[in-house]
Every structure is written in structure tokens, then in C-alpha cells.
TIPA-740046 format. One record per atom (N, C-alpha, C): z, x, y; atom name; residue in three letters. Coordinates in pm, whole numbers, plus 50000, padded with zeros to 5 digits. Example, Ala and Ser with C-alpha at 12.3 -4.5 7.8 and 13.67 -1.06 7.14 Angstrom:
2
REC_50780_51319_49431_N_ALA $
REC_50780_51230_49550_CA_ALA $
REC_50780_51320_49670_C_ALA $
REC_50708_51285_49775_N_SER $
REC_50714_51367_49894_CA_SER $
REC_50787_51290_50003_C_SER $
# end
This chain:
107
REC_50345_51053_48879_N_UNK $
REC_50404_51064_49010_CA_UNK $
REC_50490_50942_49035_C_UNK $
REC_50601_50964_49084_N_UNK $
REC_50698_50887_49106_CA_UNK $
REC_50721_50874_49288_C_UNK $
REC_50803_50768_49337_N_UNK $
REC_50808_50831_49473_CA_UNK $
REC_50879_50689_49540_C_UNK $
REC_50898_50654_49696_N_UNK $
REC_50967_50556_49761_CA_UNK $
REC_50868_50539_49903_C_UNK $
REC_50878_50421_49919_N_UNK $
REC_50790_50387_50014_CA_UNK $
REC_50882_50326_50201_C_UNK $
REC_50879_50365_50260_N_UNK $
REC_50963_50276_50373_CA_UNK $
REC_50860_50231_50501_C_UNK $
REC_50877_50197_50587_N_UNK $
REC_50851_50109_50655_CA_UNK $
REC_50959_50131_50772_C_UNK $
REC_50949_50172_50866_N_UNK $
REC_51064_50170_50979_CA_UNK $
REC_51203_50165_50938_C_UNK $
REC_51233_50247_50824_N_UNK $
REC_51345_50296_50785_CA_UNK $
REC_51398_50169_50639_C_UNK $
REC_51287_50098_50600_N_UNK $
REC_51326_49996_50517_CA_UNK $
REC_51209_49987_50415_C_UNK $
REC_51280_50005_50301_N_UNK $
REC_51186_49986_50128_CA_UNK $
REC_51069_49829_50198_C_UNK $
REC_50985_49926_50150_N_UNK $
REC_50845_49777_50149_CA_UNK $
REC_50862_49668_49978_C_UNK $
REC_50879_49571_50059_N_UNK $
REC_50922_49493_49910_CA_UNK $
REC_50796_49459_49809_C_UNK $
REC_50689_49467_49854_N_UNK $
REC_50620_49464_49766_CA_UNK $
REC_50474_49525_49874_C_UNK $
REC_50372_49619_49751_N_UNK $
REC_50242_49626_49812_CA_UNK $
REC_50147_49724_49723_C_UNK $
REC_50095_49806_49773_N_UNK $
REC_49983_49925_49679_CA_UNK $
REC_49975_50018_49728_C_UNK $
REC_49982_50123_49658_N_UNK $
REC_49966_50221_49676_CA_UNK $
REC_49861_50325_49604_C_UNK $
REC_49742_50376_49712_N_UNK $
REC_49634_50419_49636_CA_UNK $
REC_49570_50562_49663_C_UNK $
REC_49598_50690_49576_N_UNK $
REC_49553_50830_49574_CA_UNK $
REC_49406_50798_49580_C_UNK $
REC_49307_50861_49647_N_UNK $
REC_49169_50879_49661_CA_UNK $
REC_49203_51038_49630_C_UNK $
REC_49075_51069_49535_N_UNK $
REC_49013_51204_49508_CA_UNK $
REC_48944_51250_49688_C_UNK $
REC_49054_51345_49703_N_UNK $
REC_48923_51421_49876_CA_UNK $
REC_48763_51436_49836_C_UNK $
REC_48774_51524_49693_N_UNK $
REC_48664_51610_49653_CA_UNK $
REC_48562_51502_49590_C_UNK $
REC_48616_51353_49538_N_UNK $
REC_48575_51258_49514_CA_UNK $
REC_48472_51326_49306_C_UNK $
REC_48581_51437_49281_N_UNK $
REC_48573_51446_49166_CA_UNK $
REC_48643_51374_49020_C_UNK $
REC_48756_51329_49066_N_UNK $
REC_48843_51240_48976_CA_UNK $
REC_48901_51115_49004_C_UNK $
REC_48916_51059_48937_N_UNK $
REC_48921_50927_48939_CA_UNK $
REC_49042_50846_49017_C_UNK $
REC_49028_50758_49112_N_UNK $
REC_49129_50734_49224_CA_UNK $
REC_49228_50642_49123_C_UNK $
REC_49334_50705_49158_N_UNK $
REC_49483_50587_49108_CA_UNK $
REC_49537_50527_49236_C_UNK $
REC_49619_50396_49140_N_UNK $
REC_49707_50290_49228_CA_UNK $
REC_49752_50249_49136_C_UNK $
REC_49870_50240_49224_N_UNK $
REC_49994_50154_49173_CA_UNK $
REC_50070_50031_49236_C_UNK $
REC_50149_49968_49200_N_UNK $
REC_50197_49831_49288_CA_UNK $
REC_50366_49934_49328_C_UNK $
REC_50366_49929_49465_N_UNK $
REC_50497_49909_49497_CA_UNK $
REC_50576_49772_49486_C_UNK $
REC_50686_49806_49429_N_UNK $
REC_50798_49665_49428_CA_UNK $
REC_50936_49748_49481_C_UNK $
REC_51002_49705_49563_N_UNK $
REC_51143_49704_49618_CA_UNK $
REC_51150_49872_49697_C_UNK $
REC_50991_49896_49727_N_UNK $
REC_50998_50065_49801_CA_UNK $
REC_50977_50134_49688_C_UNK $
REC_50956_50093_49561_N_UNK $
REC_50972_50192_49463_CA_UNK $
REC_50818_50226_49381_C_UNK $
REC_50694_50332_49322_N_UNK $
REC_50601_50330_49268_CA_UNK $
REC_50620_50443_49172_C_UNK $
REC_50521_50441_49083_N_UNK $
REC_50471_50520_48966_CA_UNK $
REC_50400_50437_48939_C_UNK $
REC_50294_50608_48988_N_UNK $
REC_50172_50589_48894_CA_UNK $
REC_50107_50765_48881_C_UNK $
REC_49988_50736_48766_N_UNK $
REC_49996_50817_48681_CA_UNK $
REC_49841_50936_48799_C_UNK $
REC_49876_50997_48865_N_UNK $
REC_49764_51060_48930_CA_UNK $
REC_49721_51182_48844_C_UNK $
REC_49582_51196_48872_N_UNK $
REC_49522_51336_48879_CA_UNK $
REC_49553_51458_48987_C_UNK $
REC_49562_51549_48928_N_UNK $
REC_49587_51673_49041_CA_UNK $
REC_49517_51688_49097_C_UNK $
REC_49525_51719_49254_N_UNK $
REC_49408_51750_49326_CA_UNK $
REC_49453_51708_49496_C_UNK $
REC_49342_51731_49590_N_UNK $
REC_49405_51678_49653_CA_UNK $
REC_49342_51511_49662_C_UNK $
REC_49469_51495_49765_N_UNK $
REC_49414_51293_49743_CA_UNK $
REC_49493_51307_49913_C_UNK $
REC_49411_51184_49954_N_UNK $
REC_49397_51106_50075_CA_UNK $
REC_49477_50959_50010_C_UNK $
REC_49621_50929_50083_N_UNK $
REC_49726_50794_50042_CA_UNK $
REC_49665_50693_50136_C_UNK $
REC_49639_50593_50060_N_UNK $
REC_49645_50470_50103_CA_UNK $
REC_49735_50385_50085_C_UNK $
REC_49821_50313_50205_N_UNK $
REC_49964_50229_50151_CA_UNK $
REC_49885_50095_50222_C_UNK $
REC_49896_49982_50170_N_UNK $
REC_49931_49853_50230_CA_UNK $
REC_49998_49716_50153_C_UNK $
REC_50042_49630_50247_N_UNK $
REC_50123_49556_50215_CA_UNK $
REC_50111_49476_50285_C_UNK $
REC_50118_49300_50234_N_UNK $
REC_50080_49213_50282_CA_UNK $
REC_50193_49121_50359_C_UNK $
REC_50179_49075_50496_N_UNK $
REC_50224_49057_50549_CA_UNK $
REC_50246_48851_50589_C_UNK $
REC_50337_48809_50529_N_UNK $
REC_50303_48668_50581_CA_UNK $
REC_50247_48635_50660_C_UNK $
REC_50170_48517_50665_N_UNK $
REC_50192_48448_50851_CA_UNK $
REC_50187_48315_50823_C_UNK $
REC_50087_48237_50907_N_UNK $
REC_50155_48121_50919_CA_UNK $
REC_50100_47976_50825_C_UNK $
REC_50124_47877_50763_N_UNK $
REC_50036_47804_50692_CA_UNK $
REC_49996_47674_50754_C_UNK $
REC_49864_47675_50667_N_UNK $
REC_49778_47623_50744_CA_UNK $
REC_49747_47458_50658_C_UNK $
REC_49658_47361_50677_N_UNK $
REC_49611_47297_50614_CA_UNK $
REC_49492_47362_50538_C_UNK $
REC_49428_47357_50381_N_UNK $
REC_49287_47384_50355_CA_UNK $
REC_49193_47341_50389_C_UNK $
REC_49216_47198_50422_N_UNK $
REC_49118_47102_50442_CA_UNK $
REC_49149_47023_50584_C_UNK $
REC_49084_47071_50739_N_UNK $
REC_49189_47028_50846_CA_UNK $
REC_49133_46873_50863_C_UNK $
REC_49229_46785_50901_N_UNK $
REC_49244_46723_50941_CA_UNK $
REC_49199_46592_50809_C_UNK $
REC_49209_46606_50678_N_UNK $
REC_49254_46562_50573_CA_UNK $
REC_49391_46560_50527_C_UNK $
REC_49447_46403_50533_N_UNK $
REC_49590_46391_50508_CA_UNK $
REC_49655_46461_50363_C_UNK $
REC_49778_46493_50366_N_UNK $
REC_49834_46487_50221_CA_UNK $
REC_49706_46693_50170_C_UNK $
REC_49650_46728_50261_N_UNK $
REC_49607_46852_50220_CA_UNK $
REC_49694_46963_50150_C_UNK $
REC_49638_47037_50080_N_UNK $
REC_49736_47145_50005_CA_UNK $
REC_49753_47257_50155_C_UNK $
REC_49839_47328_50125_N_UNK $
REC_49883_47428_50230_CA_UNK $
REC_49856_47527_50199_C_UNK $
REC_49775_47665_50235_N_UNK $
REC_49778_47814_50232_CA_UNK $
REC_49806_47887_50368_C_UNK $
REC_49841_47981_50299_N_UNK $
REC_49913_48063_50428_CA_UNK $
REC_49830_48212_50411_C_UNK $
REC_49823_48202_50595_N_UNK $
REC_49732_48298_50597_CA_UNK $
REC_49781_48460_50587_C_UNK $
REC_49714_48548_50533_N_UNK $
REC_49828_48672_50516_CA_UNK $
REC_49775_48784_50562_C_UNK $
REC_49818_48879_50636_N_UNK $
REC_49769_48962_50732_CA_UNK $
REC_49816_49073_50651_C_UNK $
REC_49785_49229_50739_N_UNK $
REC_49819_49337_50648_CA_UNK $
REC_49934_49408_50789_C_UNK $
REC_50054_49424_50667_N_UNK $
REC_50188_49482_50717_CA_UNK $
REC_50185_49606_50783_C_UNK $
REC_50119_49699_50704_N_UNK $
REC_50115_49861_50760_CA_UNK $
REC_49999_49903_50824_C_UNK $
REC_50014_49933_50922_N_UNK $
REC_49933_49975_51033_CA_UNK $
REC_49780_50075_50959_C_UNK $
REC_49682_50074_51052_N_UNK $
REC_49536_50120_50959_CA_UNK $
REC_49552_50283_50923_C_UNK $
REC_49659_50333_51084_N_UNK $
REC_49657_50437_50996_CA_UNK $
REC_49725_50543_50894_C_UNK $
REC_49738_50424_50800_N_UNK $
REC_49804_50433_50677_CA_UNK $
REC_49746_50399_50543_C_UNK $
REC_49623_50299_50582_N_UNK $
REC_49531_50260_50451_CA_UNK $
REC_49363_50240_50520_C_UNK $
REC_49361_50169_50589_N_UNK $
REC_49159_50182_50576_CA_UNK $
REC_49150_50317_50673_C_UNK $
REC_49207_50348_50747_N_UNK $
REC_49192_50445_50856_CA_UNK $
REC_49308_50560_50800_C_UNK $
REC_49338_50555_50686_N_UNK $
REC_49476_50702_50634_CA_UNK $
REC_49480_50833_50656_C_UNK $
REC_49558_50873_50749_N_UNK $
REC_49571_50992_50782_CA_UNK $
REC_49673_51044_50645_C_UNK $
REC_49704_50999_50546_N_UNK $
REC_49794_51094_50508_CA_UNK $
REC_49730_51131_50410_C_UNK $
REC_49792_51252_50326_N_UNK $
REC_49688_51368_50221_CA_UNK $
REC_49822_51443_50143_C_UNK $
REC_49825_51405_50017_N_UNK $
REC_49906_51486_49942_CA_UNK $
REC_49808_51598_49850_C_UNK $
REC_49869_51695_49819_N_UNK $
REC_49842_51744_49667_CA_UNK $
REC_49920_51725_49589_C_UNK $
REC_49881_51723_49467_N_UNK $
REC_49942_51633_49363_CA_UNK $
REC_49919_51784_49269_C_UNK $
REC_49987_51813_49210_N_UNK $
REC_49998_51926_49104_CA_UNK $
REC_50039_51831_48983_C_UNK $
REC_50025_51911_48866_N_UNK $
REC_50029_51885_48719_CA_UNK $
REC_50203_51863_48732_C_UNK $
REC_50238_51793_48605_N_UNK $
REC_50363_51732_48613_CA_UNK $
REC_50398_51663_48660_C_UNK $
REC_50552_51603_48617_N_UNK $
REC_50602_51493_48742_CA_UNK $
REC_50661_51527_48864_C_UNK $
REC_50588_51460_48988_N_UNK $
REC_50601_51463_49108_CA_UNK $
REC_50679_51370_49176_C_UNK $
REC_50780_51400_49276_N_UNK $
REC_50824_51301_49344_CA_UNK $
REC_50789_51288_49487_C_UNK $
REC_50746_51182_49591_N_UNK $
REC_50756_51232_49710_CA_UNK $
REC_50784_51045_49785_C_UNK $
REC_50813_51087_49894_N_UNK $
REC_50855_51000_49998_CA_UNK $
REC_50772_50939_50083_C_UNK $
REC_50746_50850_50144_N_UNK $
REC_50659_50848_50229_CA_UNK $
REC_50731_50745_50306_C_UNK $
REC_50750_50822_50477_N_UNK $
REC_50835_50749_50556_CA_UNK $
REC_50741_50694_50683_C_UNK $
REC_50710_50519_50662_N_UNK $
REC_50628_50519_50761_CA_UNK $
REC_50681_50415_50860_C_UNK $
REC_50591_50489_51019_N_UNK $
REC_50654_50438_51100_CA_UNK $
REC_50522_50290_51156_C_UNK $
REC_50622_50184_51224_N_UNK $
REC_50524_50087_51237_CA_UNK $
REC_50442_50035_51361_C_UNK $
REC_50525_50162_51459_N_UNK $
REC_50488_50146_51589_CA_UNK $
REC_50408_50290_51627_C_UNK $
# end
């Protein structure tokens, strides 16, 4: 399965994308989106999509109020829940190569 990912009308530059078995008979695939774009190799059946993508925010000290500390930045999740822990969406996936779209909105 092949396919494009958007985001309020714009390719997600990077994130995952993950088929769950409904019937929880075959084995769940994922793939990495890069530039809106995925393939990966699913089982037929139906599947429940999980999309997410990680979202900057802001950086922090590791160690607060230790000088000269390394910096991490904390990173939140881009696409709304109900799109990955809470996913309303559900493809069937038939034998062969598949293409499909998935146009999501963020509000």
C-alpha cells in the first residue's frame, strides 16, 4: 500500500502511520511517513488507521537550574486523537497495490 498523508491541506513532513487488524487476526503494519508520502506492506482486511506526528515545542534545561545544562525539547503530538489513540478512521485494504489519501483536518 502506497498513499499521501496531509494535515490541513499540507504533506506531514515526517510521522507513522499504523493499520491495526479490526478482527485482530493479522498482524498490524506501520510505516514512517516522510514529506506526506508512505508505503508499507499491509495485510488485507479490514484495519482501523492510526496517523501521528510529532510536534515540536519548547526546550528546556535537563537538569534545572544547573549551569552550562544540555537542552531537550519537549515534543507533543501534531494530529489530533481522533486520528491515532482515539482513530476513527477504517480502511479495507484488498490484495494488491493500493493507493489511498488521507486528508486530515486539524481543527
Amino acid at each position: 500500500m502506497t498513499g499521501e498523508v496531509t494535515l490541513d491541506g499540507q504533506p506531514i513532513k515526517a510521522g507513522t502511520i499504523r493499520f491495526v487488524p479490526v478482527d485482530g487476526q493479522s498482524p498490524t503494519a506501520d510505516a514512517p511517513i516522510v514529506n506526506g508520502r508512505f508505503k508499507a506492506p499491509v495485510p488485507p482486511g479490514e484495519k482501523r488507521v492510526e496517523i501521528s506526528a510529532p510536534k515540536p515545542g519548547k526546550k528546556r534545561p535537563v537538569y534545572e537550574g544547573v549551569p552550562d545544562s544540555p537542552m531537550v525539547e519537549d515534543v507533543g503530538e501534531l494530529i489530533p486523537e481522533r486520528y491515532n489513540v482515539k482513530s476513527e478512521l477504517t480502511l479495507t485494504v484488498e490484495r494488491g497495490s493500493q493507493e489511498k489519501r488521507f486528508e486530515l483536518k486539524g481543527k
